[in-house]
N, CA, C and O atoms as a Maestro MAE file, in Angstrom:
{
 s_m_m2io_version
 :::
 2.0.0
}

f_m_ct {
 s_m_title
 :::
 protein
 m_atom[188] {
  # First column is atom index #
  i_m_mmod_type
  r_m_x_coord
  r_m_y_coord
  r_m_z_coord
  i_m_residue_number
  s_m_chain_name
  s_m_pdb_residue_name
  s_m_pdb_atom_name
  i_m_atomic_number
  :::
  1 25 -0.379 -8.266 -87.935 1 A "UNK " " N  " 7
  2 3 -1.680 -7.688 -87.646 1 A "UNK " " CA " 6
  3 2 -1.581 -6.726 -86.458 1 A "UNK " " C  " 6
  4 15 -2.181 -5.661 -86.596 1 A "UNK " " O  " 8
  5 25 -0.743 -6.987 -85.007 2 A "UNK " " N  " 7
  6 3 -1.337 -6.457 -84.315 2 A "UNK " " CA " 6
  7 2 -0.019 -4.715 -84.508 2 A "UNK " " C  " 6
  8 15 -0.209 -3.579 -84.073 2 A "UNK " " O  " 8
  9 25 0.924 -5.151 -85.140 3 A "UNK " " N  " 7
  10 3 1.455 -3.936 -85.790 3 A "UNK " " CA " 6
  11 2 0.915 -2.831 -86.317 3 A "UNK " " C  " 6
  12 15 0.849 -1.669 -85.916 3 A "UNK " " O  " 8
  13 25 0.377 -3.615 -87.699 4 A "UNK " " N  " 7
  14 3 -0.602 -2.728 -88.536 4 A "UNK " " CA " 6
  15 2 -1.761 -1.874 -87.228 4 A "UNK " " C  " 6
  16 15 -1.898 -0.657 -87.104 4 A "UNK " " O  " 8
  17 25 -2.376 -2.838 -86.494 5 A "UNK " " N  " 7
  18 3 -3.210 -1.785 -85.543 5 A "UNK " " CA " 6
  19 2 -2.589 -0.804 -84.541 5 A "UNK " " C  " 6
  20 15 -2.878 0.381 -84.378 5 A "UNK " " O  " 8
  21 25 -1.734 -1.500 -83.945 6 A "UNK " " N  " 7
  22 3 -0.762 -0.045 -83.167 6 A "UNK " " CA " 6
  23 2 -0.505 1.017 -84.114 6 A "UNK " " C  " 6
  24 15 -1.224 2.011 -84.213 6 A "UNK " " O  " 8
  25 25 0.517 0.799 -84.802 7 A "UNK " " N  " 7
  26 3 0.416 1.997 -86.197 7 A "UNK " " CA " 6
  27 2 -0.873 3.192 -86.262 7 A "UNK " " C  " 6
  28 15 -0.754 4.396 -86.035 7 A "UNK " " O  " 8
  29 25 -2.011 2.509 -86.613 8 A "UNK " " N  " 7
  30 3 -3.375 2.652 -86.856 8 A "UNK " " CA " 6
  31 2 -3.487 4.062 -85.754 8 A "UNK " " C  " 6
  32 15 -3.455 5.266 -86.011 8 A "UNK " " O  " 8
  33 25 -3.656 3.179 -84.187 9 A "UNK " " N  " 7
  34 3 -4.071 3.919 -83.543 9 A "UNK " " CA " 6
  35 2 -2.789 4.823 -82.949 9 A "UNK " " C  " 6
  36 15 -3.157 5.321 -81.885 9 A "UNK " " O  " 8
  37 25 -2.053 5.029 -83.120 10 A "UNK " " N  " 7
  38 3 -0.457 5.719 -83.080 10 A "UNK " " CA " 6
  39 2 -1.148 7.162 -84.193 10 A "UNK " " C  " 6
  40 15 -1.196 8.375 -83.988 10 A "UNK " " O  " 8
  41 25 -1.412 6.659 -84.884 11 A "UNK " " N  " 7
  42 3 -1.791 7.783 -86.119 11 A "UNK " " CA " 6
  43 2 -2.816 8.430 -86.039 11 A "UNK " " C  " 6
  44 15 -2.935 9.589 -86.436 11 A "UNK " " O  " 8
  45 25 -3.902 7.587 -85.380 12 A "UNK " " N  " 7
  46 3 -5.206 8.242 -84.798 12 A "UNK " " CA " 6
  47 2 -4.698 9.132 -83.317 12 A "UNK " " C  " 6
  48 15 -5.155 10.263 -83.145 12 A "UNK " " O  " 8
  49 25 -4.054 8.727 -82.636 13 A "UNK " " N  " 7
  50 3 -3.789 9.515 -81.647 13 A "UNK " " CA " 6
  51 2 -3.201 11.134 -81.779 13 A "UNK " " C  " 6
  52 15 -3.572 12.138 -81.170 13 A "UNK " " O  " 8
  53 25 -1.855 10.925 -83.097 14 A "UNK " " N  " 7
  54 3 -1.398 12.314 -83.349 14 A "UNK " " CA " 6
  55 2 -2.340 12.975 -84.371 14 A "UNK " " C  " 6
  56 15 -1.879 14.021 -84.828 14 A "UNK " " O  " 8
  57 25 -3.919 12.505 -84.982 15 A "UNK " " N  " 7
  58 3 -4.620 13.239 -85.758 15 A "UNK " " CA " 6
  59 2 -5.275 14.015 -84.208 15 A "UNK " " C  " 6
  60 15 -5.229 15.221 -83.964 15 A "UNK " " O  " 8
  61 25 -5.796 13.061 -83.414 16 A "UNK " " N  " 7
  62 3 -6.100 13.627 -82.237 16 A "UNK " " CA " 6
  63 2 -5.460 14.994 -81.430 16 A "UNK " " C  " 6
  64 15 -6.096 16.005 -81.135 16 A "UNK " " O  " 8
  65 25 -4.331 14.786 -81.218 17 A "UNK " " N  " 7
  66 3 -3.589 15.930 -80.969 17 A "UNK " " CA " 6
  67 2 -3.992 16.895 -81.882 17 A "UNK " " C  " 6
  68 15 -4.528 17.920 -81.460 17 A "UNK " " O  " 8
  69 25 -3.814 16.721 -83.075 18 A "UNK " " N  " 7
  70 3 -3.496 18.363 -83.967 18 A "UNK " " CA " 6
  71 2 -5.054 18.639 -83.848 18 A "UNK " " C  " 6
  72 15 -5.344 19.812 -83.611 18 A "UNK " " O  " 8
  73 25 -6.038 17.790 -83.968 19 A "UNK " " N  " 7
  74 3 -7.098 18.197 -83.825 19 A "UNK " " CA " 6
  75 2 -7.460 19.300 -82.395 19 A "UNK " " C  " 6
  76 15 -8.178 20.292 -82.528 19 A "UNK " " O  " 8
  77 25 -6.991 19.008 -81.422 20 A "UNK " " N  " 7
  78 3 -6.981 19.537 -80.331 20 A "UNK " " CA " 6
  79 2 -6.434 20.662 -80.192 20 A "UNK " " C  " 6
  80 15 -6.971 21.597 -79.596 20 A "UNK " " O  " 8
  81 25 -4.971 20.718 -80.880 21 A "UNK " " N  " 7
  82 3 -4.382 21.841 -80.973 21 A "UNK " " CA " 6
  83 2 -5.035 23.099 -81.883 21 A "UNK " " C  " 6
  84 15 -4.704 24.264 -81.664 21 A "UNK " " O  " 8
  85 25 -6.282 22.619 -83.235 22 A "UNK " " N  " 7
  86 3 -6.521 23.609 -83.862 22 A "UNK " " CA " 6
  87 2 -7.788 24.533 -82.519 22 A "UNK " " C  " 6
  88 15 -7.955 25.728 -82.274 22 A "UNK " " O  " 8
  89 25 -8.528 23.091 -81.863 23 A "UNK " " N  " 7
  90 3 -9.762 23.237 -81.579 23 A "UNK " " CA " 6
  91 2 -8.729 24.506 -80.115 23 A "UNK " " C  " 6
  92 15 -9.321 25.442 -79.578 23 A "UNK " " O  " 8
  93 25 -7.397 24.199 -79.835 24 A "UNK " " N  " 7
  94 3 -7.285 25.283 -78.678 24 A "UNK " " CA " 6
  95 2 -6.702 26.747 -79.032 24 A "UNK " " C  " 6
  96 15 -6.673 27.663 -78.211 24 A "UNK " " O  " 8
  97 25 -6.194 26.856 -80.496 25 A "UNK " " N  " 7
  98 3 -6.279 28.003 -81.075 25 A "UNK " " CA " 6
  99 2 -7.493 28.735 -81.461 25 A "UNK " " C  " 6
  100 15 -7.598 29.961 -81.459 25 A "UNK " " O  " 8
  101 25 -8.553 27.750 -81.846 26 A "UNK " " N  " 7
  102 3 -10.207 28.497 -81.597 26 A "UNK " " CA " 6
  103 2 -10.683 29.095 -80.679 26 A "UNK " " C  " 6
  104 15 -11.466 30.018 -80.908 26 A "UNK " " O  " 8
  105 25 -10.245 28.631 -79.002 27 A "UNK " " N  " 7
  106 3 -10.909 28.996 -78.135 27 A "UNK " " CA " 6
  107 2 -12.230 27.904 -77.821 27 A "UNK " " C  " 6
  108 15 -12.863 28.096 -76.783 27 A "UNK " " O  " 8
  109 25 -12.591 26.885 -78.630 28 A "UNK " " N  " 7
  110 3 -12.841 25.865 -78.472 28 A "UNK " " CA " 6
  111 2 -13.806 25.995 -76.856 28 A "UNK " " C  " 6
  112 15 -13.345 26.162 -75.727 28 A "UNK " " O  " 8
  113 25 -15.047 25.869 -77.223 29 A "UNK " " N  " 7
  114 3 -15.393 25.861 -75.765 29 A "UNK " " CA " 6
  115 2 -15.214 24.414 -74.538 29 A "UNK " " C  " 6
  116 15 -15.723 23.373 -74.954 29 A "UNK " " O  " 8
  117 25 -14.720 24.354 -73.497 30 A "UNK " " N  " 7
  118 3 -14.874 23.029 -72.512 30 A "UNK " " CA " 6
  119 2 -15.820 22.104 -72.729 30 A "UNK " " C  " 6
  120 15 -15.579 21.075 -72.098 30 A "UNK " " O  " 8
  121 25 -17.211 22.038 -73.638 31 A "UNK " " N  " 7
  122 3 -18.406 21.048 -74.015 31 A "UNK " " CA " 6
  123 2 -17.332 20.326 -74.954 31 A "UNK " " C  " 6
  124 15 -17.152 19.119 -74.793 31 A "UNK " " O  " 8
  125 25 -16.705 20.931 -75.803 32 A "UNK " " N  " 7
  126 3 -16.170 20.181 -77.193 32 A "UNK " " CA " 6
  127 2 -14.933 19.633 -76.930 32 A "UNK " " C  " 6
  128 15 -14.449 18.767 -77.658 32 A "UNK " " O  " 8
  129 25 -14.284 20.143 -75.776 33 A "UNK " " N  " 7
  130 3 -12.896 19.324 -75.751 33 A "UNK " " CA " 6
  131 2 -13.316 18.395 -74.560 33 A "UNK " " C  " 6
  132 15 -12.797 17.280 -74.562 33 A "UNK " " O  " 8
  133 25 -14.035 18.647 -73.718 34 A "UNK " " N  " 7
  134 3 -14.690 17.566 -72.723 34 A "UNK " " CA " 6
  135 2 -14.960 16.240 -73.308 34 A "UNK " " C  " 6
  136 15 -14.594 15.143 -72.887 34 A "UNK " " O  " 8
  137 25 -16.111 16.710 -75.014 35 A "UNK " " N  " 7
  138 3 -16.185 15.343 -75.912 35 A "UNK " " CA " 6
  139 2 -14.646 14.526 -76.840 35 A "UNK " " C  " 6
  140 15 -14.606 13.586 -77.634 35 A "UNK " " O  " 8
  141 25 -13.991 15.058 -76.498 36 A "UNK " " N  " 7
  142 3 -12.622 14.733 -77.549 36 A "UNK " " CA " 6
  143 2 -11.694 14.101 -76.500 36 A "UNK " " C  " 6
  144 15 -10.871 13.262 -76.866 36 A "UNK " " O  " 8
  145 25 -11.815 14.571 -74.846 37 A "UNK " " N  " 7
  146 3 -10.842 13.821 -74.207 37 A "UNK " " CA " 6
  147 2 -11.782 12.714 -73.839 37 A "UNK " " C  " 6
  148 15 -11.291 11.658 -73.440 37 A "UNK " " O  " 8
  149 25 -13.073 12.842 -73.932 38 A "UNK " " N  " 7
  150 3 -13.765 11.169 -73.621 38 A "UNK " " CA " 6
  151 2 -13.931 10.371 -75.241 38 A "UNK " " C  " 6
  152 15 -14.807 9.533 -75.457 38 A "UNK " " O  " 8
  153 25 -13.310 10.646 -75.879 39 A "UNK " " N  " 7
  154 3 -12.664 10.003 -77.295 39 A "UNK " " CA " 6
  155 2 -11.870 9.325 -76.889 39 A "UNK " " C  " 6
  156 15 -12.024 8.143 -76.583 39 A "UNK " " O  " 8
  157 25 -10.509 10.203 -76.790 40 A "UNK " " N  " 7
  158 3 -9.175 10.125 -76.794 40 A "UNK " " CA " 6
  159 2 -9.304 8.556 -75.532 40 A "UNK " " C  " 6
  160 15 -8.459 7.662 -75.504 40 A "UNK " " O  " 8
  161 25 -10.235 8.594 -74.858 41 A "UNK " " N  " 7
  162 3 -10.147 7.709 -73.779 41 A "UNK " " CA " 6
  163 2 -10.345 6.368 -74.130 41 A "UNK " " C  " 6
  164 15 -9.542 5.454 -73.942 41 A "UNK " " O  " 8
  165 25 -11.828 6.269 -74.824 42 A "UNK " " N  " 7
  166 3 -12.303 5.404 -75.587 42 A "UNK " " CA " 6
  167 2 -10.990 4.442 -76.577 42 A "UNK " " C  " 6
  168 15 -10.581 3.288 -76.449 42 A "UNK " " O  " 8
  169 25 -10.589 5.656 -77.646 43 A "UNK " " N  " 7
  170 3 -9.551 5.018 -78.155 43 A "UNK " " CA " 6
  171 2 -8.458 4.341 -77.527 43 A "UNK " " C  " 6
  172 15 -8.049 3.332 -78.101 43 A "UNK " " O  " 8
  173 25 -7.890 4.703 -76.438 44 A "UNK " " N  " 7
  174 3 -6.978 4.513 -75.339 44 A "UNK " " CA " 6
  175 2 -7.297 3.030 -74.774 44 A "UNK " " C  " 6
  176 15 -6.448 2.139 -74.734 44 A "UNK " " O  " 8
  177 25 -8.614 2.891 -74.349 45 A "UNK " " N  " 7
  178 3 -9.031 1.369 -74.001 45 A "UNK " " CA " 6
  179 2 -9.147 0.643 -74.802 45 A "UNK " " C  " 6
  180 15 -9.254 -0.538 -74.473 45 A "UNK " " O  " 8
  181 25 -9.180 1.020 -76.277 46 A "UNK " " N  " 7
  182 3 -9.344 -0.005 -77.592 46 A "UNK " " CA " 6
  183 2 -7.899 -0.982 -77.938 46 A "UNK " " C  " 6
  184 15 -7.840 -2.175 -78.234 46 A "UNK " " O  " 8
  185 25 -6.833 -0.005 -77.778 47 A "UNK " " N  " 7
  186 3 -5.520 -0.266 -77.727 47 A "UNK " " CA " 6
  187 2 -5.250 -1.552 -76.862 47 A "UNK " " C  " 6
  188 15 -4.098 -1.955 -76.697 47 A "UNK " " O  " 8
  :::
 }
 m_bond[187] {
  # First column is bond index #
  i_m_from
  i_m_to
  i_m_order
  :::
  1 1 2 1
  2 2 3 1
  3 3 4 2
  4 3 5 1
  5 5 6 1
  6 6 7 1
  7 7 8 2
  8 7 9 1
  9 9 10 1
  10 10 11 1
  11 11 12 2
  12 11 13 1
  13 13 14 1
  14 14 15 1
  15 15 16 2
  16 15 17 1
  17 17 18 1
  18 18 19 1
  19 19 20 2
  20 19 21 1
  21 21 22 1
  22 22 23 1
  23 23 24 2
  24 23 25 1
  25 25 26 1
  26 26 27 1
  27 27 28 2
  28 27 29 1
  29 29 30 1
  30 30 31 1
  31 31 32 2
  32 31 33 1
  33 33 34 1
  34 34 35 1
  35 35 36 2
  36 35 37 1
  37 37 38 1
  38 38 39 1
  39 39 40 2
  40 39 41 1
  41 41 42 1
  42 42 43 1
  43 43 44 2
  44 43 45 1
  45 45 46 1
  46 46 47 1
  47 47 48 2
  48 47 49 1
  49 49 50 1
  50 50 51 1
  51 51 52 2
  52 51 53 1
  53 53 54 1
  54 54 55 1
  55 55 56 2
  56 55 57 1
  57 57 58 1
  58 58 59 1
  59 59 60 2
  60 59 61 1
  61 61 62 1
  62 62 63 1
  63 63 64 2
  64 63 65 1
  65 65 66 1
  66 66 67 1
  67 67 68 2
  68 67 69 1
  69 69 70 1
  70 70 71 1
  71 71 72 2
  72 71 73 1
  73 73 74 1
  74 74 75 1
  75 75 76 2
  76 75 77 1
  77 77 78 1
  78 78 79 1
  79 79 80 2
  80 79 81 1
  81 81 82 1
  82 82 83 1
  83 83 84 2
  84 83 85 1
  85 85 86 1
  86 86 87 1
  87 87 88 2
  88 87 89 1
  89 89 90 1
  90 90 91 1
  91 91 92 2
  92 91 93 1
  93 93 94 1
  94 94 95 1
  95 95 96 2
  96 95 97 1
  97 97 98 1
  98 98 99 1
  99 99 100 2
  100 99 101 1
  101 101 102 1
  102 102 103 1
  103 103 104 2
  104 103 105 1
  105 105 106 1
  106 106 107 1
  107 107 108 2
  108 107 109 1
  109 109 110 1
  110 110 111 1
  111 111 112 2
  112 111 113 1
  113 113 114 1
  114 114 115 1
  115 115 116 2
  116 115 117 1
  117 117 118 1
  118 118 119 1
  119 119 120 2
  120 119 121 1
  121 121 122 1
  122 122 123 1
  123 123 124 2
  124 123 125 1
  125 125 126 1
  126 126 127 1
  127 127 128 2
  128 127 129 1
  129 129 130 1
  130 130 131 1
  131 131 132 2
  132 131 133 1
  133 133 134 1
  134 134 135 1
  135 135 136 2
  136 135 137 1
  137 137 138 1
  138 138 139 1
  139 139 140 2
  140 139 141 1
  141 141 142 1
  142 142 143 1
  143 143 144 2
  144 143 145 1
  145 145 146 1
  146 146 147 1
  147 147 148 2
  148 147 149 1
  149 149 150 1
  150 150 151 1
  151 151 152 2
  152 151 153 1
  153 153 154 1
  154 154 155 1
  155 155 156 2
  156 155 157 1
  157 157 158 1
  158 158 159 1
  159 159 160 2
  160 159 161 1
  161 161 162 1
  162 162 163 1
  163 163 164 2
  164 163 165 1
  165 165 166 1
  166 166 167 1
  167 167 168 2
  168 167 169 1
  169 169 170 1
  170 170 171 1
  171 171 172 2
  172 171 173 1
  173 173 174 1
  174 174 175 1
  175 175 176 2
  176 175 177 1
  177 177 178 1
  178 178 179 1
  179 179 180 2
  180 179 181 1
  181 181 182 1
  182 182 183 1
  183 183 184 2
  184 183 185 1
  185 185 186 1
  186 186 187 1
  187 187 188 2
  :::
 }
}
């Protein structure tokens, strides 16, 4: 079980990244990546 969830959030983390990476080839304004690194955080304490 607690495999399967590391995995999980291992995989959620690098969707996170590429997500980030498209949102910084947009130009992406600081409101929207401000909300994605207080994600990334969230998820981080779930772990």
């Amino acid at each position: 079980m607690y495999r399967q969830r590391k995995e999980a959030m291992t995989k959620c983390d690098e969707e996170m990244d590429r997500c980030r990476f498209i949102l910084d080839k947009l130009n992406a304004t600081p409101t929207n990546t401000d909300e994605i690194s207080t994600l990334k955080a969230e998820i981080a304490e779930l772990k």
